[in-house]
MDAnalysis code that builds the backbone (N, CA, C; Angstrom):
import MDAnalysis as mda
import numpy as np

u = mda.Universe.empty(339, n_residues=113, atom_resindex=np.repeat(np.arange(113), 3), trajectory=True)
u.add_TopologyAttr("name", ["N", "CA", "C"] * 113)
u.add_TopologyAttr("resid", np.arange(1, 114))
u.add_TopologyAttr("resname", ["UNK", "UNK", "UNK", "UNK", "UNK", "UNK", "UNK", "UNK", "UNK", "UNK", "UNK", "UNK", "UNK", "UNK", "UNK", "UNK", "UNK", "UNK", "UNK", "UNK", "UNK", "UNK", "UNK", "UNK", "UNK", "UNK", "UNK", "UNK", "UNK", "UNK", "UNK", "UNK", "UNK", "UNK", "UNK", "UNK", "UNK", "UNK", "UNK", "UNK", "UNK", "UNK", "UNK", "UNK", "UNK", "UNK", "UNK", "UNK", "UNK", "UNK", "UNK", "UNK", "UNK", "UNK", "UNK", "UNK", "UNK", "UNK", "UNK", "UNK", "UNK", "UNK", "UNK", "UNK", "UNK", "UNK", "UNK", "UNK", "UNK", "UNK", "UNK", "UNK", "UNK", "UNK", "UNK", "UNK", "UNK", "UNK", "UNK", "UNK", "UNK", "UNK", "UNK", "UNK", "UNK", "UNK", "UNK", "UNK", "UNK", "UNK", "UNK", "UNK", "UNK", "UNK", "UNK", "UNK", "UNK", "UNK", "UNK", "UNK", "UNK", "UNK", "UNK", "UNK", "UNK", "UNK", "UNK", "UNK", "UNK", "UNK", "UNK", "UNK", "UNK"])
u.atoms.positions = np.array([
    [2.065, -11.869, 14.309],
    [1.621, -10.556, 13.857],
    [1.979, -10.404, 12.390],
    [0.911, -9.792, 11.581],
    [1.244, -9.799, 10.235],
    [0.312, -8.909, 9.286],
    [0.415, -8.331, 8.442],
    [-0.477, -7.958, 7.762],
    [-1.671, -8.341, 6.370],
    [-2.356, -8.347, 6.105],
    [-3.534, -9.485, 5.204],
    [-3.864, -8.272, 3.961],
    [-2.886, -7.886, 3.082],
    [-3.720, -7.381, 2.000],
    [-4.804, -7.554, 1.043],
    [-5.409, -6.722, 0.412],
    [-6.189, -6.794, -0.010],
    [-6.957, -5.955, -1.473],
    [-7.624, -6.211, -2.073],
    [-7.657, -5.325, -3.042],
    [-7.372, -5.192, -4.330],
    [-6.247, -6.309, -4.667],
    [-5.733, -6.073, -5.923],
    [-6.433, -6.296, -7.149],
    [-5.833, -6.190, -8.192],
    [-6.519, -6.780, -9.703],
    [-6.256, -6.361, -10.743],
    [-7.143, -6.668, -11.867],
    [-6.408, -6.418, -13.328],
    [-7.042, -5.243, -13.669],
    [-6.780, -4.065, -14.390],
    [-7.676, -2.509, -14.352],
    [-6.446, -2.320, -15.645],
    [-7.140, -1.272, -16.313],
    [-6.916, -0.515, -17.546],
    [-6.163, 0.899, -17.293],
    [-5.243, 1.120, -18.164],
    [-4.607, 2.407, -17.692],
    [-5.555, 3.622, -17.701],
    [-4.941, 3.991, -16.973],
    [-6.585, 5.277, -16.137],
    [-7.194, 4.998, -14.889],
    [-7.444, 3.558, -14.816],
    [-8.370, 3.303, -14.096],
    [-7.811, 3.381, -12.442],
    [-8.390, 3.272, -11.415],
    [-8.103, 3.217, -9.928],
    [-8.206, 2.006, -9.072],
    [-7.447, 1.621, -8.339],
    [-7.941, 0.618, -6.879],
    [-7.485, 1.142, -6.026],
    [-8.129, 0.319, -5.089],
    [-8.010, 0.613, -3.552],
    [-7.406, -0.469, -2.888],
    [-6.206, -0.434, -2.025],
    [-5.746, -1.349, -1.571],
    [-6.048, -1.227, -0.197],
    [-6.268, -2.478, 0.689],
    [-6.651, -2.176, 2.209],
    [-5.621, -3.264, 2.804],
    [-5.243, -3.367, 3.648],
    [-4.010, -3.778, 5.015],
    [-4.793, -3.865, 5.980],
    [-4.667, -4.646, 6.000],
    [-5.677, -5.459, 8.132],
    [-4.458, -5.749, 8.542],
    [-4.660, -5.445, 9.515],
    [-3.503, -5.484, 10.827],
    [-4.002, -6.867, 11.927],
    [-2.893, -8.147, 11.477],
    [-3.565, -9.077, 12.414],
    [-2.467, -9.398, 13.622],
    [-3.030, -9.605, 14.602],
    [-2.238, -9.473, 16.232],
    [-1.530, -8.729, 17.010],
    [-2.160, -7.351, 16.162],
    [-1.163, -6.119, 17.066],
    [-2.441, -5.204, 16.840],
    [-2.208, -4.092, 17.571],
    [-2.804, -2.861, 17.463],
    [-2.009, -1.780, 16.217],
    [-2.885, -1.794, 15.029],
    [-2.465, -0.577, 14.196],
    [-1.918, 0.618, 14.512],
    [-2.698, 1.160, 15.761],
    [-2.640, 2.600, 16.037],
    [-1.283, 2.873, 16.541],
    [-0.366, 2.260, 17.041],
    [0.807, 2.154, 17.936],
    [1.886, 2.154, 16.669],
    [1.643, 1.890, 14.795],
    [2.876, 2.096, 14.431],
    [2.708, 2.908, 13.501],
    [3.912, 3.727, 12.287],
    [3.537, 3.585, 10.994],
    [3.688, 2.796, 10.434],
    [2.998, 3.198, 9.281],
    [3.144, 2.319, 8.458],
    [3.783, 2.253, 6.543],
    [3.753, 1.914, 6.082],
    [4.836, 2.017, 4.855],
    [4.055, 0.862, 3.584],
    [3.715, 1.146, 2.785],
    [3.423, 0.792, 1.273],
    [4.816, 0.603, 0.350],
    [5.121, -0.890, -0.071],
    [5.757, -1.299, -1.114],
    [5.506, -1.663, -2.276],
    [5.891, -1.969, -3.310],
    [6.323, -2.617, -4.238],
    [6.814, -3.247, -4.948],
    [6.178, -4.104, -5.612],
    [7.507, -5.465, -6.202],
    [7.179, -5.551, -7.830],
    [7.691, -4.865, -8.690],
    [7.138, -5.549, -9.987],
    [7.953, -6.383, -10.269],
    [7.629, -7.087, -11.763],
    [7.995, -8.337, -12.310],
    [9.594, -8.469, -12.244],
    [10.244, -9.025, -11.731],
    [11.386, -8.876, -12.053],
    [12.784, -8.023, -11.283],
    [12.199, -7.354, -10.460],
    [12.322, -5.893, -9.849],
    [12.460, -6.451, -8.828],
    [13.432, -5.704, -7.934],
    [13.642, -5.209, -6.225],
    [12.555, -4.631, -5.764],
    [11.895, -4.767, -4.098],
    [10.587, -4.052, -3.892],
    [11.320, -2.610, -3.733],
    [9.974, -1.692, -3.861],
    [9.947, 0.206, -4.313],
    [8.963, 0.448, -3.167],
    [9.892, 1.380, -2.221],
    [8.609, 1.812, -1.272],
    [8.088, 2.897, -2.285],
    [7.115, 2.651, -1.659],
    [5.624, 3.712, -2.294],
    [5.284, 4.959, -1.281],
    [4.517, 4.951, -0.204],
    [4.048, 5.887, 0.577],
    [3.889, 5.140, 1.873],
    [3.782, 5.948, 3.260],
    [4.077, 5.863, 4.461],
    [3.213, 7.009, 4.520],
    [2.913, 6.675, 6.358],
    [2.048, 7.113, 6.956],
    [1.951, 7.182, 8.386],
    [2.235, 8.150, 9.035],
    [2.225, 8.099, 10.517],
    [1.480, 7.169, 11.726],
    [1.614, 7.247, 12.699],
    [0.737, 6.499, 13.262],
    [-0.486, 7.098, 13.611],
    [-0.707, 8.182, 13.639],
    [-1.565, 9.341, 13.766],
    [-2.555, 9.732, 12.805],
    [-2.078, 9.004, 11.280],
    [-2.524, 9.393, 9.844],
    [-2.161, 10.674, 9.724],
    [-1.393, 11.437, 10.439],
    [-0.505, 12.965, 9.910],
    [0.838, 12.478, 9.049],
    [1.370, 13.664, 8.447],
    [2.750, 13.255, 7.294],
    [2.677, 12.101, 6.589],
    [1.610, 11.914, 5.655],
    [2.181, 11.352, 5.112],
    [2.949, 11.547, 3.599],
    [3.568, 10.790, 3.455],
    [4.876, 11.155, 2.231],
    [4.527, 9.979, 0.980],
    [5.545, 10.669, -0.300],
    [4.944, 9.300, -1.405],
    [6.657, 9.234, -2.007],
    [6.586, 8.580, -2.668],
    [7.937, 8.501, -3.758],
    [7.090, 9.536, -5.303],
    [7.682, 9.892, -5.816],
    [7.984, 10.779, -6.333],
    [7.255, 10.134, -7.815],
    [7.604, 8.374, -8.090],
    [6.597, 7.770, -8.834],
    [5.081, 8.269, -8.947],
    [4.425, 8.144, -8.177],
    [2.792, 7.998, -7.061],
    [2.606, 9.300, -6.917],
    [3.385, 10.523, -6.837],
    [2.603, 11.524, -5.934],
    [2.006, 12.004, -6.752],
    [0.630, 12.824, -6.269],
    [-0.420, 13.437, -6.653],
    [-1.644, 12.231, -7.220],
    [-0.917, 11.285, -7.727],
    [-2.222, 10.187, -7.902],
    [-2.715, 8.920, -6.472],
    [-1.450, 8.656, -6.194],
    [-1.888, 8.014, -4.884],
    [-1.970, 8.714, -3.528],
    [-2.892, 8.034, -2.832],
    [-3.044, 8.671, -1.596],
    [-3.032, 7.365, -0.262],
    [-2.405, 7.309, 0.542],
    [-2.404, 6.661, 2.203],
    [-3.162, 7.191, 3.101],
    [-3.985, 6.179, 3.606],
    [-4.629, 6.556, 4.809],
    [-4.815, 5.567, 5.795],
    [-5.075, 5.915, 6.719],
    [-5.883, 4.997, 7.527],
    [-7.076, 4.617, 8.833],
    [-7.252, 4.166, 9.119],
    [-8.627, 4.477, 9.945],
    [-8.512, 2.837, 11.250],
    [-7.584, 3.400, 12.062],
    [-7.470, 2.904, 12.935],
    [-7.951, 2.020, 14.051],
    [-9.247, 2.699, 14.026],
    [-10.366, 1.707, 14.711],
    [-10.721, 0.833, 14.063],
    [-10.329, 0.376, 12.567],
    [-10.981, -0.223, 11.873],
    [-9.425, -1.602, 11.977],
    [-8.429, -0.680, 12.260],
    [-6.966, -1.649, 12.177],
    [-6.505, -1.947, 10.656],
    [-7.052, -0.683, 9.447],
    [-6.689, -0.822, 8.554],
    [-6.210, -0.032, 7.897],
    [-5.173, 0.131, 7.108],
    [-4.517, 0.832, 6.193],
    [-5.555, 0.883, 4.805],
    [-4.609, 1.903, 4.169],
    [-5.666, 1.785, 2.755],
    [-4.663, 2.624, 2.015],
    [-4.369, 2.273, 0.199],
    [-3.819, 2.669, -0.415],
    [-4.701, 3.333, -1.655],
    [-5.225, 4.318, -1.710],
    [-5.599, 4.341, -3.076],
    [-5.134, 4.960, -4.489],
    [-5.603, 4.314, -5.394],
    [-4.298, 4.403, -6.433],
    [-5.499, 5.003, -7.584],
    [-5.000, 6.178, -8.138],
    [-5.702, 6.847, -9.145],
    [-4.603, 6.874, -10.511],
    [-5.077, 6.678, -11.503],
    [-4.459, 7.049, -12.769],
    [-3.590, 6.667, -13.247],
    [-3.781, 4.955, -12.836],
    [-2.749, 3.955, -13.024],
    [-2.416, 3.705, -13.902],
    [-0.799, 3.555, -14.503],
    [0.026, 3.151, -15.305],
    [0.611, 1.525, -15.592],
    [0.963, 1.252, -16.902],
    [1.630, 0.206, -16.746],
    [2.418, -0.504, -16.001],
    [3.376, 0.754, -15.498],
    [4.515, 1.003, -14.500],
    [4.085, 0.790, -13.146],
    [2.915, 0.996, -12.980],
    [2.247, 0.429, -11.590],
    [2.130, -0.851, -10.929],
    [2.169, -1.626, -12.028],
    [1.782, -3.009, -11.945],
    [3.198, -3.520, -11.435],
    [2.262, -4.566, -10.127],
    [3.638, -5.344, -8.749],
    [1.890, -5.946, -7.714],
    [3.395, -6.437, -6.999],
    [2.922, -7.255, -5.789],
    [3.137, -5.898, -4.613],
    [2.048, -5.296, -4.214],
    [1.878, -4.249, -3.348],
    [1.795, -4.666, -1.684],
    [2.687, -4.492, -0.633],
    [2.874, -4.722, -0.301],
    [2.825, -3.585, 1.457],
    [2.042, -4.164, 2.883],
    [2.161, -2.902, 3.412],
    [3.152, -3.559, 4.508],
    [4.002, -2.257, 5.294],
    [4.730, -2.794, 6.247],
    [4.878, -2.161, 7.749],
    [4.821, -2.418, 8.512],
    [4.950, -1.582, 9.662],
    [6.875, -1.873, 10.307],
    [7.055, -0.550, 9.942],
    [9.005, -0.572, 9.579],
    [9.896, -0.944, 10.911],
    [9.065, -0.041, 12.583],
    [9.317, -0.260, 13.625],
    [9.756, -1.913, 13.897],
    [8.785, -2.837, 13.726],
    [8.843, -4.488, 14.390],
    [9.039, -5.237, 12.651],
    [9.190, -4.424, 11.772],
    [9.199, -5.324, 10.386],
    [8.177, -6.267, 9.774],
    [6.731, -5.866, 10.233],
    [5.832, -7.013, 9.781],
    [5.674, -6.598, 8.528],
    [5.147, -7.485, 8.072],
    [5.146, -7.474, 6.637],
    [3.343, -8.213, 6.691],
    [2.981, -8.166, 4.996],
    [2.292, -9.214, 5.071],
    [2.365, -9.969, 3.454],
    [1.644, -10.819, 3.028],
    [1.601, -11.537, 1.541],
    [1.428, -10.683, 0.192],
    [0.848, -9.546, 0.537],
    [0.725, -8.899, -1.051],
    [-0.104, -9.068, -1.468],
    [-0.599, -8.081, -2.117],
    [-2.054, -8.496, -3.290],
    [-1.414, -7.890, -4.642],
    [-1.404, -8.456, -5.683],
    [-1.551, -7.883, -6.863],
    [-2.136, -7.155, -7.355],
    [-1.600, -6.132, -8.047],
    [-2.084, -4.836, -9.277],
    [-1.411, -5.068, -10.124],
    [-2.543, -5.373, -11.581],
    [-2.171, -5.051, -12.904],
    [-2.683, -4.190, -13.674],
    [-1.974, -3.941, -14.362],
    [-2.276, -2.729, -15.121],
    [-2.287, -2.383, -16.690],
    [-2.317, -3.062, -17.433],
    [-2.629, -3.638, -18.918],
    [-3.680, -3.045, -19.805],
    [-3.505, -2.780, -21.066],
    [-4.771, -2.598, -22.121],
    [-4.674, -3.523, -22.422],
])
């Protein structure tokens, strides 16, 4: 069981992505789930979490008001989207389901002029 991100890339400050999380060998709907971070150099930074329900979800204090968590369950995917990205944004993004600890590989966001 593990998770397969997706999404990442190189974007201009301002600009937005969308990160998506496939959920492989479990059922999504049964956990929450939790958005990390790793930049260069850096300890990973949780980001935002999300019920199993897609109710409450919460951000770090970095992210709020520009990012948003969701997810769409039947689909077995998470989704991060990231508006009004900063230098400071840029890492290896990372989603986790905290209950059983899966993790998955990360996709990259950069964030550069």
């Amino acid at each position: 069981a593990q998770f397969v991100e997706s999404g990442g890339g190189s974007v201009q400050p301002g600009d937005s992505l969308k990160l998506s999380c496939l959920a492989s060998g479990f059922l999504l709907k049964r956990y929450a789930i939790s958005w990390h971070r790793q930049a260069p150099g850096k300890g990973r930074e949780w980001v935002a979490g999300i019920a199993s329900n897609g109710e409450s979800p919460v951000y770090a204090d970095s992210v709020k008001g520009r990012f948003l968590i969701s997810r769409d369950n039947d689909k077995n995917t998470a989704y991060l989207q990231m508006n009004n990205l900063r230098s400071e944004d840029t890492g290896l993004y990372f989603c986790q389901a905290p209950r059983d600890n899966y993790w998955g590989q990360g996709t990259q966001g950069t964030v550069s002029s």
